[in-house]
DRENDO-1510 file (C-alpha; in Angstrom, 1 decimal, always signed):
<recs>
REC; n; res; u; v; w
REC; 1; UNK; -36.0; +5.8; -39.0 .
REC; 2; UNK; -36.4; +2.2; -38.3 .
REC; 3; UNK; -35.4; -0.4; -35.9 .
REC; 4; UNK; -34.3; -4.0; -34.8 .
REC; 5; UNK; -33.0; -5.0; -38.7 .
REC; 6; UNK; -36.6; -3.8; -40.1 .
REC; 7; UNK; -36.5; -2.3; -43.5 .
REC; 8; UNK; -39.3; -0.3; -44.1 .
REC; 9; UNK; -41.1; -0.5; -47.5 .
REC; 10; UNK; -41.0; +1.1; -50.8 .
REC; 11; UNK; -44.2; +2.0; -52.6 .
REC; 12; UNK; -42.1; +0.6; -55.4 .
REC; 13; UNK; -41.8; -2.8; -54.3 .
REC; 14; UNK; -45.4; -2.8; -55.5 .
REC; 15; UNK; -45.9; -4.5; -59.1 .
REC; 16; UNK; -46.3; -1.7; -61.8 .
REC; 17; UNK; -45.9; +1.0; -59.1 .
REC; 18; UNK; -43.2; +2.6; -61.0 .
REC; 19; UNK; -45.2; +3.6; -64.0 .
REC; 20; UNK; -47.9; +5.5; -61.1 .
REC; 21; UNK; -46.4; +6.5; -58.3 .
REC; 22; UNK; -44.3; +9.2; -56.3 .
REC; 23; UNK; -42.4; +8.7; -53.2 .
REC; 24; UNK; -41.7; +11.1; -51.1 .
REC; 25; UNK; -38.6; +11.6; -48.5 .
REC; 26; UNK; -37.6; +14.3; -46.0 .
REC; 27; UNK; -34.6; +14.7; -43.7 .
REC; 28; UNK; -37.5; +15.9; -40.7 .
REC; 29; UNK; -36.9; +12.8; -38.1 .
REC; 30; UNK; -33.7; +10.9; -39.3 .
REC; 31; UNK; -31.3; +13.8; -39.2 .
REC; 32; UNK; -33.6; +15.9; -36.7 .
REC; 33; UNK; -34.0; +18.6; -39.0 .
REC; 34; UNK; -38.1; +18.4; -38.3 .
REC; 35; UNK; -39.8; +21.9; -39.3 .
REC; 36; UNK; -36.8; +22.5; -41.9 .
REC; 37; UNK; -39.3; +20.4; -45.1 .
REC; 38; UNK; -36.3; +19.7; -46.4 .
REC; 39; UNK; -37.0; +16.5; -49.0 .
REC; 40; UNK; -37.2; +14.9; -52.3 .
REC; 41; UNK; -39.4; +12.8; -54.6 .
REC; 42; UNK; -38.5; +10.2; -56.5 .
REC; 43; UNK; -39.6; +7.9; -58.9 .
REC; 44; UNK; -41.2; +8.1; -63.0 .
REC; 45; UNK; -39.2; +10.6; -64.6 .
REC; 46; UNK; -42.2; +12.0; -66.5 .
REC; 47; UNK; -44.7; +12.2; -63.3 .
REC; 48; UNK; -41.6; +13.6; -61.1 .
REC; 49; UNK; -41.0; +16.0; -63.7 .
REC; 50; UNK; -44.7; +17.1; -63.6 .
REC; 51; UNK; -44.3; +17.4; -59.9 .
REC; 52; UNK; -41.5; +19.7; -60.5 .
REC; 53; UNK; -43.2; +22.2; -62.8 .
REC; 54; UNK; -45.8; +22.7; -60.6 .
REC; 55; UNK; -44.1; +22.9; -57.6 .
REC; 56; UNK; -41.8; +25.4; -59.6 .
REC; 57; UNK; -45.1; +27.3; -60.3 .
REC; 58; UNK; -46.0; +27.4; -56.5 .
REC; 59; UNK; -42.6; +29.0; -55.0 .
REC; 60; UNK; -39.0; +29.4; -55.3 .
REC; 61; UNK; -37.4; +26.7; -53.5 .
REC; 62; UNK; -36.0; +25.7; -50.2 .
REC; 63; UNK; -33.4; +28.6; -48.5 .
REC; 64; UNK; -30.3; +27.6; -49.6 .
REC; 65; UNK; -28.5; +27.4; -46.2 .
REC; 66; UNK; -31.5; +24.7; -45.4 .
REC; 67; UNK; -30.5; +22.9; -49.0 .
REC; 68; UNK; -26.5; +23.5; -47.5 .
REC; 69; UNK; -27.5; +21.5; -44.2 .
REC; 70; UNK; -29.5; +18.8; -46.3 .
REC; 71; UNK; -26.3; +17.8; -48.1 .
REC; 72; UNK; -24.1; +18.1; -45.4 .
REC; 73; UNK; -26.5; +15.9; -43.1 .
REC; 74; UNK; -26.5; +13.1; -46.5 .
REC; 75; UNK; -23.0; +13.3; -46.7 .
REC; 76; UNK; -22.8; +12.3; -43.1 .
REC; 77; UNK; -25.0; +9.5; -43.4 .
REC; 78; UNK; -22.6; +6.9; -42.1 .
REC; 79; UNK; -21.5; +8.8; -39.7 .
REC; 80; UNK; -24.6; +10.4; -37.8 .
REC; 81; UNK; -27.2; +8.2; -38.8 .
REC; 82; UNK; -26.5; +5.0; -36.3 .
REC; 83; UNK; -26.0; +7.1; -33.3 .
REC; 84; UNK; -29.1; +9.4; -33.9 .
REC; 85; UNK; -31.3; +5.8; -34.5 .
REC; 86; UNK; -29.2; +4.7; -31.1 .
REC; 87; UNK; -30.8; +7.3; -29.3 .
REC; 88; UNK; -34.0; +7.2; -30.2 .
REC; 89; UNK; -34.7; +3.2; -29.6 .
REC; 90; UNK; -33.2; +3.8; -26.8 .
REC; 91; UNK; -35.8; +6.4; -25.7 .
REC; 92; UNK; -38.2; +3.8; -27.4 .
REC; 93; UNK; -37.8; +1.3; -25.3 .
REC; 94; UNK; -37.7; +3.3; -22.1 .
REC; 95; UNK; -41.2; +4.8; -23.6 .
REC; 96; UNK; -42.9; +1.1; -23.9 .
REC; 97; UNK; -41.5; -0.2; -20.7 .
REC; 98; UNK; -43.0; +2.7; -18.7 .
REC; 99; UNK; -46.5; +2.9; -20.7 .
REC; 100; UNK; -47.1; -1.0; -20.2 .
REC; 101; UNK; -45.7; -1.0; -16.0 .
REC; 102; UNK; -48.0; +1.9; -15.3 .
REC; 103; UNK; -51.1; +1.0; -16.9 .
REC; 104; UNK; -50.8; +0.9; -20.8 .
REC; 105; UNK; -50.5; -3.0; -21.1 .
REC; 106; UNK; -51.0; -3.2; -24.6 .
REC; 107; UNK; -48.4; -1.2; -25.7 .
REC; 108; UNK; -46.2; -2.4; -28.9 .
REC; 109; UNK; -42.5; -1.1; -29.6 .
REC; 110; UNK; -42.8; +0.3; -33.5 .
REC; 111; UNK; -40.6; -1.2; -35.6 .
REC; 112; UNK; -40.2; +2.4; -37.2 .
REC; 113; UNK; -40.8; +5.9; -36.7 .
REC; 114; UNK; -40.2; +8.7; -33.6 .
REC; 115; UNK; -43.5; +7.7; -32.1 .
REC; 116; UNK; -45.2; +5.5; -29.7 .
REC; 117; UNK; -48.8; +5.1; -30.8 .
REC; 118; UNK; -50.4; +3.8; -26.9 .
REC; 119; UNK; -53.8; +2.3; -26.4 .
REC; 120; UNK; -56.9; +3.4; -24.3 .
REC; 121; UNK; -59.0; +1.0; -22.7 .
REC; 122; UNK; -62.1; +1.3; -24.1 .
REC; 123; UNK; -64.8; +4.1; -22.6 .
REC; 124; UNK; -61.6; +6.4; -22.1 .
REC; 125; UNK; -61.4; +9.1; -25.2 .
REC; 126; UNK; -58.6; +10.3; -26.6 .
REC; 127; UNK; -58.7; +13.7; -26.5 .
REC; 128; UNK; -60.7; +13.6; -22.9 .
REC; 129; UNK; -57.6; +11.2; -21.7 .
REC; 130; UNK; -55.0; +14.3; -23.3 .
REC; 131; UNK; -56.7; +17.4; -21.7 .
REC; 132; UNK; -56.8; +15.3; -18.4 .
REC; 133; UNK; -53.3; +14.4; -18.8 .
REC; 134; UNK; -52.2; +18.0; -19.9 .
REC; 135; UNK; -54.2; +20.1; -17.2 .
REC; 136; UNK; -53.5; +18.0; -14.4 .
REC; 137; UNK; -50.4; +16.5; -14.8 .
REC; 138; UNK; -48.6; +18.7; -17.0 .
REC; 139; UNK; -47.5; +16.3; -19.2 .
REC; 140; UNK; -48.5; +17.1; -23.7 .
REC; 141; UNK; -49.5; +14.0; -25.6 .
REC; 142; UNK; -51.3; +13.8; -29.0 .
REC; 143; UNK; -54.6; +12.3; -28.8 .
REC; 144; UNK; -55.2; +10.0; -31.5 .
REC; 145; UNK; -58.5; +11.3; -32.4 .
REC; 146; UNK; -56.9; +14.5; -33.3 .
REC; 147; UNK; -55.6; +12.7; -36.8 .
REC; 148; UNK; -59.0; +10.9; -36.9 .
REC; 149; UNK; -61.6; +8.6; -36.1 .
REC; 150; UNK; -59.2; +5.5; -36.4 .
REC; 151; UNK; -57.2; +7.2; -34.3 .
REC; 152; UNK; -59.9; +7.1; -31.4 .
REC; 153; UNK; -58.5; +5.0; -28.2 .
REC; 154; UNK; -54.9; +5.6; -28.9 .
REC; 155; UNK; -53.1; +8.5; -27.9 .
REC; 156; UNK; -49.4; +9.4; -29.0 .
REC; 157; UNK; -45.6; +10.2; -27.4 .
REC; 158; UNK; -42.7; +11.5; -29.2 .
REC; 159; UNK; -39.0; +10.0; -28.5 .
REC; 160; UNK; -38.1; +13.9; -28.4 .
REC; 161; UNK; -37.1; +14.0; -25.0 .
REC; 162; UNK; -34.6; +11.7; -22.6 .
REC; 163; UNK; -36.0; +8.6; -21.3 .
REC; 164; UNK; -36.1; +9.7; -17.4 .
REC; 165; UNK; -38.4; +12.1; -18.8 .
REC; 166; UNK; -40.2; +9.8; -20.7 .
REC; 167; UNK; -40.5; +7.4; -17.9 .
REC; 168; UNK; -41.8; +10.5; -15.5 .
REC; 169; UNK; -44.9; +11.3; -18.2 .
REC; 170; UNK; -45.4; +7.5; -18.5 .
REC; 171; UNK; -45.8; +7.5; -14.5 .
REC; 172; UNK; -48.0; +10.6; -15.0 .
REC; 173; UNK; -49.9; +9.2; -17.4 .
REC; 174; UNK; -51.0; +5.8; -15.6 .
REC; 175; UNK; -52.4; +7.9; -12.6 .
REC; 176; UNK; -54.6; +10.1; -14.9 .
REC; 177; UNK; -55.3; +6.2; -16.2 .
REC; 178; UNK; -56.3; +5.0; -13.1 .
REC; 179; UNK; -58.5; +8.0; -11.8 .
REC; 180; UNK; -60.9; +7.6; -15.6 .
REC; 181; UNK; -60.8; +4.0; -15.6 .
REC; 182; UNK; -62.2; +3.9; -11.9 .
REC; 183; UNK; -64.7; +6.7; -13.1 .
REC; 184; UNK; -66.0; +4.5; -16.2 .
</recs>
């Protein structure tokens, strides 16, 4: 899921990367088929084929009406895929133009993914600035800290909902903002 022309990378654009490496695919945010783990892996025969015995050791496989709606949503590609990536910059956009005009100044539209990754200012935490943000506003965010310490000063928003929405939490969010800032 990418935006604005961007293509995002291949691990095998690396030099010599084909003789070590594994990439890995799913159909989660593209076709919005998130919670299905329906992917693939690609890449040295002989390391993908090692892949596949194990895996073949740990269970029996994706439910086949899953595998059904994985080849139907690839075989739509053409079809589905513009409109879905449509929607979701718009939602993007509406996301960083309401973080940065209530607060979030130094928010940066991703070039890919479902998610807005929005900075702190610094001497608000993360997860403080989400249970604030959760208990008094209602609104759910991920703080960043929650996937690690580099995560720390950022918190993040899915594109899972419309933008009025998005713009409402973003309005939400700037006036949990403003009470820590003028606290710290």
């Amino acid at each position: 899921m990418t935006f604005d022309g961007y293509v995002a990378p291949s691990i095998f654009d690396v030099p010599g990367a084909r003789d070590v490496a594994i990439e890995f695919h799913s159909l989660s945010k593209t076709y919005n088929m998130t919670g299905w783990r329906c992917g693939w892996a690609c890449g040295n025969a002989q390391l993908v084929g090692a892949l596949a015995k194990t895996k073949s050791f740990l269970d029996t496989g994706q439910f086949m009406a899953v595998q059904a709606a994985g080849i139907a949503a690839l075989e739509a590609h053409a079809a589905w895929v513009p409109g879905n990536l449509a929607i979701f910059r718009e939602r993007r956009d509406a996301a960083v133009d309401a973080f940065r005009a209530n607060g979030f100044a130094g928010t940066v539209a991703p070039k890919a993914s479902m998610y807005l990754w929005v900075p702190l200012p610094a001497g608000v935490p993360s997860l403080a600035f989400h249970e604030r943000l959760m208990e008094e506003e209602g609104v759910i965010v991920l703080a960043g800290s929650s996937l690690g310490a580099g995560g720390e000063g950022f918190f993040r928003v899915s594109f899972i909902t419309s933008p009025e929405r998005i713009r409402e939490a973003a309005a939400r969010a700037g006036r949990v903002l403003q009470q820590m800032a003028a606290r710290a």
